[in-house]
C-alpha positions in Angstrom: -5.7 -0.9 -4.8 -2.5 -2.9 -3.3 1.0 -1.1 -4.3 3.7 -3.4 -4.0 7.4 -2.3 -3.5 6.9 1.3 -2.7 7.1 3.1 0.5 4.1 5.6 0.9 6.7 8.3 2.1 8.0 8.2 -1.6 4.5 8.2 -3.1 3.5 11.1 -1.4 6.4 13.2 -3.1 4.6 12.9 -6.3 1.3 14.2 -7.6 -0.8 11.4 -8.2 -4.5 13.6 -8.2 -6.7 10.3 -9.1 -5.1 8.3 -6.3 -5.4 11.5 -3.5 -9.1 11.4 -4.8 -9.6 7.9 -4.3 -7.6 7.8 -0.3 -9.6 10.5 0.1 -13.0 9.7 -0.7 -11.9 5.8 1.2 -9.8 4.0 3.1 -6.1 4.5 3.5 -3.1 3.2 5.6 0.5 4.2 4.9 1.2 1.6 7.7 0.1 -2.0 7.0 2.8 -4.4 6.9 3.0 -7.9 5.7 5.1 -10.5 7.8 8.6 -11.7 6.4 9.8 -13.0 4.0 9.3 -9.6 2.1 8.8 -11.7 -0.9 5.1 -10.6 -2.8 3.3 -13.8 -2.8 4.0 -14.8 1.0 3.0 -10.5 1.0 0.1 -10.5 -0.1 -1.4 -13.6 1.2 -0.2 -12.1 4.7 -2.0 -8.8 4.2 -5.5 -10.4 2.3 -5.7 -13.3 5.3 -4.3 -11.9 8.6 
């Protein structure tokens, strides 16, 4: 699951139980980082291909 536009300091203020049980029982960063621009498409095709 790939959130786009949020900062994981801000989702971790709310309770979200079926996404703690999925980091949990998975993989998890709160620190990946696409390259600029900071426009989703660019994003995401960034973070899927390296």
């Amino acid at each position: 699951i790939g959130i786009d536009g949020v900062r994981p300091d801000v989702l971790a203020k709310v309770e979200t139980p079926n996404l703690d049980s999925l980091a949990a029982r998975g993989t998890f960063t709160g620190q990946a980082q696409t390259g600029s621009p900071t426009v989703s498409g660019p994003g995401w095709s960034s973070f899927l291909v390296g």
